[in-house]
N, C-alpha and C positions, 0 to 999 in steps of 0.2 A: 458504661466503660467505652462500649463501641462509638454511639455517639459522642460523649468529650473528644476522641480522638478523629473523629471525621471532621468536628466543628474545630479542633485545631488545626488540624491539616489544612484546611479551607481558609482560614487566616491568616496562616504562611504562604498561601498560594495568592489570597488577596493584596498581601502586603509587597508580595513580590511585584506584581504589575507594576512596568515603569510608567513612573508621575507624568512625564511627560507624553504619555498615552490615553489618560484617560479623557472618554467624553464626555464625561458629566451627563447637563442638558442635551448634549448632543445626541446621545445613546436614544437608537429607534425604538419605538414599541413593539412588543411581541407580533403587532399586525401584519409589521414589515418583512414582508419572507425574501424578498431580494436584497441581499446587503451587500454586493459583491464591488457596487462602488462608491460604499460608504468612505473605507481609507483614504481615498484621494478627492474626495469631499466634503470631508468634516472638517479641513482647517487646520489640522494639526502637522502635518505634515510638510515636509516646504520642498519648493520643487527640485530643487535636489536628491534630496529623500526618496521623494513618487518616482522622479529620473535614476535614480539607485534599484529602486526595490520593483520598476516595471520595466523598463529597457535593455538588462543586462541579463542573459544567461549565467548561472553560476561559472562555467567557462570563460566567458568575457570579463568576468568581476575578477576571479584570479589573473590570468592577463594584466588588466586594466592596475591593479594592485602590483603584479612585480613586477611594472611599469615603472610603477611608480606614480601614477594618475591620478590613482586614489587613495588613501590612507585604512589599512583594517579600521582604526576606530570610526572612521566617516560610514564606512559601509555598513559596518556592526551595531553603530548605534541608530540606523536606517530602517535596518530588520529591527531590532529591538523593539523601536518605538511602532511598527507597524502590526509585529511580531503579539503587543497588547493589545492596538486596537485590535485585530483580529479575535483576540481570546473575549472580549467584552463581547462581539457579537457574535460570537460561532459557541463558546464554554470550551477551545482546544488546548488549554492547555494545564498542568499539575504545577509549574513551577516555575519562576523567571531567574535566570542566571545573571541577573543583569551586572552588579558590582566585578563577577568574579570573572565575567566576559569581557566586558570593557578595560580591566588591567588587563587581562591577556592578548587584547588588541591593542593597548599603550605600548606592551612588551614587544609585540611584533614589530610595531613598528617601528622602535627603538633598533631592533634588532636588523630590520631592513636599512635604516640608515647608519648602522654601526658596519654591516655587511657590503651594503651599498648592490642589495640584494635580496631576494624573497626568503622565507624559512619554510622549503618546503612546496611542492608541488600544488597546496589548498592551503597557500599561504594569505590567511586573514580570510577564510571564506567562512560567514556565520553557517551552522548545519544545526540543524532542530532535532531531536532525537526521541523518541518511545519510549513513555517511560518505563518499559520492561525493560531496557539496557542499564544495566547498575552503572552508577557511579559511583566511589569513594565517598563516604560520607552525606549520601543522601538514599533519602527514603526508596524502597524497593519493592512495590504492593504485587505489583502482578496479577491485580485482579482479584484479590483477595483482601476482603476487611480483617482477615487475621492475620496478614501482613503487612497492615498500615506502621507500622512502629520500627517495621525492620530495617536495618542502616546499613549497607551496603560496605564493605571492607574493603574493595578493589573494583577498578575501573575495569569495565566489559574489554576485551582485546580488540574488539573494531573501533572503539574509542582511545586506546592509547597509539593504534596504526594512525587513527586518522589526525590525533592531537601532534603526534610526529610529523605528520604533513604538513601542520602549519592552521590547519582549522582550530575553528572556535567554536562550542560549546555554549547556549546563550537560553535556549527556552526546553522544556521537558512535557510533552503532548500524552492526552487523553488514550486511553485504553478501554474498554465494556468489562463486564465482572465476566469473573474465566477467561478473559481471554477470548472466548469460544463466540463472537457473534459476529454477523458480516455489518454490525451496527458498531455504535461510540454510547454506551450506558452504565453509569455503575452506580452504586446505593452510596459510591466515597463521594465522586466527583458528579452526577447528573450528567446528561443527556448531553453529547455534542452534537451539535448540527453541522446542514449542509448552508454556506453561505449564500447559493442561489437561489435557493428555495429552503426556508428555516423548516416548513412541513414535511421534512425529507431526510433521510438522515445522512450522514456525510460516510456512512459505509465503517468498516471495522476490519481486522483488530486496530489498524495503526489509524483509528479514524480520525483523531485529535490530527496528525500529521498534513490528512488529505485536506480538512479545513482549514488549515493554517496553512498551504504551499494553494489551495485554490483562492483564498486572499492575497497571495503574494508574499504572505508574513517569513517566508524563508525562502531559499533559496534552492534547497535541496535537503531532503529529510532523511531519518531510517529508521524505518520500519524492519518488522517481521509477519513472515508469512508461512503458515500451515494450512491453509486452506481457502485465501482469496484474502488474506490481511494486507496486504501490501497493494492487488491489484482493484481488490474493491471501491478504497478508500481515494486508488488515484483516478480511476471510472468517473465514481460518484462526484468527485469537482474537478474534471478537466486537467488533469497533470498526467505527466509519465510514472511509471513503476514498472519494474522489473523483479522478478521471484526470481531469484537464480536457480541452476539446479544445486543439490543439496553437495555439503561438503568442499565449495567453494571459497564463500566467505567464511570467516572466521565468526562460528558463536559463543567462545569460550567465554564463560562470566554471565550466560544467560541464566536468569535461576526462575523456573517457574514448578509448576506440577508435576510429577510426573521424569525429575530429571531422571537423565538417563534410557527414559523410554526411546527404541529403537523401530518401533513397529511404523512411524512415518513422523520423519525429522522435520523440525521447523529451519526457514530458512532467512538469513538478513539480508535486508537489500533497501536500494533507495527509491526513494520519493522525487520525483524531480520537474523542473521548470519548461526543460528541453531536452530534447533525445538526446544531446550528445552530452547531457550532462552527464547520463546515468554511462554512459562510457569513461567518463572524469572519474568518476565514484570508484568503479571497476577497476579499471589501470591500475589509479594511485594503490588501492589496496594491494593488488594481485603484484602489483610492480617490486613491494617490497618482503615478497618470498614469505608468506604467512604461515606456510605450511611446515618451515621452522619453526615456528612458535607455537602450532598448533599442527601434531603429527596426525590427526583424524582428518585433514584439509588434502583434497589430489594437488600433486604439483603442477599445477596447468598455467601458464601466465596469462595474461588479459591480448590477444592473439588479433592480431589483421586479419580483415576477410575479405578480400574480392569476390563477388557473386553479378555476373552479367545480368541484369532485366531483364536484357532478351531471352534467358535463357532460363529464367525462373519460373516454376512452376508452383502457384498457391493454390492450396485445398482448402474450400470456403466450406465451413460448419456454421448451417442458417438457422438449426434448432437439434438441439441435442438429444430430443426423442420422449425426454422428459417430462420437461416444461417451456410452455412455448413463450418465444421473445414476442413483448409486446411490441405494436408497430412500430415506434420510433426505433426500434432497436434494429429491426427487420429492413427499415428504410435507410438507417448508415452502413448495414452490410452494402444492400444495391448500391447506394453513389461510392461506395470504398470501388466495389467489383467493376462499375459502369469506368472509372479512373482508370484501375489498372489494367483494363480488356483496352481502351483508348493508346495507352501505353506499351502494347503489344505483350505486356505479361501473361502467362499461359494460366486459365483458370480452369478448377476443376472441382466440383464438387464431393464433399467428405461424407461420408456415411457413417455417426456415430457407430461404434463399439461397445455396446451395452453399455452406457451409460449410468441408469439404474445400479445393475450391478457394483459399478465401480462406488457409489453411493455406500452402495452397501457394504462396500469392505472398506471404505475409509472410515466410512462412521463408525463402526467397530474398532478401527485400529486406532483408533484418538481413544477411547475406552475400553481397555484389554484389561484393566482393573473392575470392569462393570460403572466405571466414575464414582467409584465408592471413596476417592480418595477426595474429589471435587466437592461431594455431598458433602464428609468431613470437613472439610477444610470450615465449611460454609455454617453447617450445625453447629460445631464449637463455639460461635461466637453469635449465632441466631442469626446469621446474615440471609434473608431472602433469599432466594434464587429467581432474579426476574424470568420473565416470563421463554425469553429466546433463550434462557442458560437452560430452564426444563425441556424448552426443544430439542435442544441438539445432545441434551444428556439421556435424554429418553426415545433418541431413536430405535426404533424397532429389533438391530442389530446388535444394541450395546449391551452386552452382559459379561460378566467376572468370569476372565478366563483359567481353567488352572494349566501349567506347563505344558502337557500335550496341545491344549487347543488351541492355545497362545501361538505353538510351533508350527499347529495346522492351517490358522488364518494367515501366518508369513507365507505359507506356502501358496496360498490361492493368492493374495498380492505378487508374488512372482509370477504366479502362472498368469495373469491378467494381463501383467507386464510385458510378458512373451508373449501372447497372444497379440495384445497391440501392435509389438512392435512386428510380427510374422504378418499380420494383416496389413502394416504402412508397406513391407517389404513386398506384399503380392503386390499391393495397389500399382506400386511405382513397376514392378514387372509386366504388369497387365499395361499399362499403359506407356512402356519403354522409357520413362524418365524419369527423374528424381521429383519426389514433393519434397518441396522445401522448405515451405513453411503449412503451419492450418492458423484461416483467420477465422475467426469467430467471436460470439459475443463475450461478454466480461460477465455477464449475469441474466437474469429472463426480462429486467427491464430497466429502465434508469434507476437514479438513483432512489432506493424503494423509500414509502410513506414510515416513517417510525413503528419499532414492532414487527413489520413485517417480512424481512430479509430470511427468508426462508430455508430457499434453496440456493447451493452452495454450489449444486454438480458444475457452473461453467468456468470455476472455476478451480474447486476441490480433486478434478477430474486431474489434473496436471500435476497436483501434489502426490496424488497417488502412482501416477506413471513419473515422478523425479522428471518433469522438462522441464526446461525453463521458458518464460512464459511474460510479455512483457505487453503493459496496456499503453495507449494512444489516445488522445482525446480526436474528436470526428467529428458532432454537430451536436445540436442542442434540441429539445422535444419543440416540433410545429406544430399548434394543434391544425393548424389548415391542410400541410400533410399528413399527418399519423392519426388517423382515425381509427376507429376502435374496431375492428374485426369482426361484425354482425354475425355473419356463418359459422363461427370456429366453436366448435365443439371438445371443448376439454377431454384430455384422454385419464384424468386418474385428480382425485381430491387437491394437492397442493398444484398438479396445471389449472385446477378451475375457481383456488384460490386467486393465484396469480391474474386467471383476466380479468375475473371481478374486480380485482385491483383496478385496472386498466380503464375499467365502465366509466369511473369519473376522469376522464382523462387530464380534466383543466388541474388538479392537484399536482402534474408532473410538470408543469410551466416553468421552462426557463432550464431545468435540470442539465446538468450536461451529460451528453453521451458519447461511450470510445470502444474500441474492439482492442483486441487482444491477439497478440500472434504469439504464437507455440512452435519451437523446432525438437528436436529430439534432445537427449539428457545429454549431456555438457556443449550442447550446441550452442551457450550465452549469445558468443560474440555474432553467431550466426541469426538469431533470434534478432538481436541490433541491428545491423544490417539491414535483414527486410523488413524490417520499421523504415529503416533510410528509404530502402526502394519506395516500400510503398507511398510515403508519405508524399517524396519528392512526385510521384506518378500523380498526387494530388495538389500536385504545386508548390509544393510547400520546400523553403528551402534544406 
């Protein structure tokens, strides 16, 4: 039963790919771990196209469109066709919208020249989406083979804001089974990879996303994140993401496991080309008062922030106490820090807050059922459980809690919370000024070897404290710089996993690498911001 329904599902997914995408002979062999500029070398594309889908910030494309410059369909069918080739060499995606996208950018642009005007602030901008966000009338798995068949009733609410915008709706991106992996693997859909290195995985949950916006194949995605699903996947190939703090964006219409569970909320957010896309993203939402339609949402709008350089203070976390970052990781903090000391920005270094610990009560609080519901799900239909779904459901911590103990773990995540934030509040006293942002890594090393994405905490750690948390891409692994750490002596079994990883260093070749800034919980637009500073501090405009 399970199989007929995966080898149909796989069909629908095949036959989706637009025609005008595929490479045939052109398609690399598995040898090829770099594929990243295959799209604008296999010929199928015309320069128009590669000028569309490489030149343009999703910003500029909206612009450019209620300009009038450019046509939705010209741009849509750009991503589209790039949007497959991508999925033939990465596996990123469940589903192509192509028929029901391409009328809706006819529509638009009907509608622009009827108007003599855009519909919509993300008027005509193609947006790629997770397929954990329901749509109406398409399939809804969520990571689950016993929800391959399920058919969605209603469109997710961050999809009907953003379909009011003026966006389009056009490809549906890979997920790992549960949900639960900082990879892209499921028993439905196989393995997605990383386009710059195919031995690599392209990071998880919203991994199908990260390899499809690190080909170019969109323009800007959305994702969801509970514990590095958003910032993993934009690390692992080079793009922006942002985890908002919780209760921002709107997740009404999200249906996975465990709905309703309170113990630490998942959060939606974008995938993006450029920093200032993922401020487009934000606005538009926030701009049309969500929290109307969804009363569990704070009414905060998408907010202007002035913040002087001169007067900004960043707190650099080089290693979390845990597990240690491998050189190249170690090596993009120095040239981030070496920029902004040049820049006159005040640097200072962060001293993890039990890190471990925080480990330990988030791992727990994703499984206040003991994950007996997860196993279920799974038994019922004799679905596997690869091998990272037994990791993270058998950590140490996870066991079925009944009411009291349930009430007691919320309680030590609060006191965690407090504690954190009483320790940012010494810091900044002890040292007479505000920390205003913490850089640090996205993970212990690049984009890790398939299998192995282990450890969560540099990411996991922010979901637990509710901050929001936004990744940067920065450089790529040197092996002529980042040599392997001869001296370093692991301090506990998964840091000594980790370097071993690192002993072959040539496997991370080409991988891209990015850091991560954290401000405190509803500090989004603050968070954006010293992305700007920093980045501009490294040239960038």
């Amino acid at each position: 039963m399970a199989a007929s329904s995966i080898q149909q599902v796989l069909e629908i997914r095949d036959a989706s790919i637009p025609k005008d995408s595929l490479l045939g002979n052109a398609l690399p062999g598995s040898s090829l771990l770099d594929v990243s500029n295959i799209p604008r070398q296999c010929g199928l594309l015309s320069n128009d196209e590669i000028n569309i889908t490489e030149n343009y910030t999703a910003t500029q494309l909206v612009t450019l469109m209620a300009l009038g410059q450019l046509t939705a369909e010209q741009v849509l069918r750009a991503y589209l066709k790039r949007a497959g080739i991508a999925h033939q060499l990465t596996n990123c995606a469940t589903e192509f919208l192509g028929e029901v996208a391409i009328n809706r950018a006819k529509y638009l642009d009907e509608e622009f020249n009827r108007r003599g005007g855009p519909v919509g602030p993300l008027h005509g901008l193609p947006i790629s989406v997770k397929d954990l966000l329901i749509m109406r009338g398409r399939r809804s798995v969520a990571g689950y083979i016993k929800w391959i068949n399920r058919i969605a009733e209603d469109d997710a609410l961050i999809l009907k804001i953003l379909y009011e915008a003026g966006a389009i709706f056009y490809v549906r991106t890979t997920q790992p089974q549960s949900l639960m992996h900082l990879e892209c693997s499921s028993p439905i859909y196989g393995t997605t990879v990383n386009p710059f290195n195919r031995s690599l995985t392209c990071g998880g949950s919203s991994g199908g996303e990260g390899a499809l916006l690190g080909l170019k194949g969109s323009p800007m995605g959305i994702g969801t994140d509970i514990g590095g699903s958003i910032r993993s996947p934009a690390a692992n190939n080079g793009v922006y993401g942002l985890k908002p703090t919780t209760f921002r964006i709107p997740k009404q219409g999200l249906v996975g496991v465990q709905m309703g569970r309170e113990s630490i909320i998942t959060t939606i957010g974008p995938l993006a080309q450029a920093r200032e896309d993922i401020n487009l993203f934000m606005k538009t939402i926030l701009d049309t008062q969500p929290w109307l339609r969804d009363p569990s949402l704070v009414p905060i709008p998408w907010r202007l922030i002035t913040l002087d350089s001169k007067n900004l203070t960043v707190a650099v976390m080089w290693d979390d106490g845990v597990v240690h970052p491998h050189p190249p990781i170690t090596r993009a903090i120095q040239e981030t820090v070496e920029y902004l000391k040049k820049s006159g920005i005040r640097i200072i270094d962060w001293e993890p807050i039990d890190h471990q610990k925080g480990w330990d009560l988030i791992s727990a609080l994703y499984f206040c059922n003991g994950a007996e519901t997860e196993r279920n799900m799974m038994t019922e239909v004799n679905e596997e459980p690869l091998p990272l779904t037994e990791w993270i459901l058998n950590q140490p911590h996870v066991k079925k809690r009944n009411w009291t103990e349930m009430n007691e773990l919320i309680v030590e995540r609060e006191n965690y919370r407090n504690r954190y934030a009483h320790i940012w509040n010494e810091r900044e006293t002890s040292l007479n000024c505000s920390i205003d942002c913490i850089l640090t890594p996205v993970g212990p090393s690049a984009a890790p070897k398939h299998g192995t994405a282990k450890w969560w905490g540099y990411t996991s750690i922010w979901n637990l404290l509710d901050y929001p948390a936004a990744v940067f891409p920065v450089t790529t692994v040197d092996l002529v710089k980042d040599k392997v750490e001869i001296d370093y002596k692991p301090r506990n079994t998964l840091d000594e996993e980790n370097y071993k990883l690192y002993t072959s260093a040539q496997s991370y070749i080409n991988a891209p690498i990015s850091l991560q800034v954290v401000c405190r919980r509803y500090n989004d637009e603050k968070v954006m911001k010293c992305v700007e500073i920093i980045e501009r501090a490294m040239g960038r405009e």
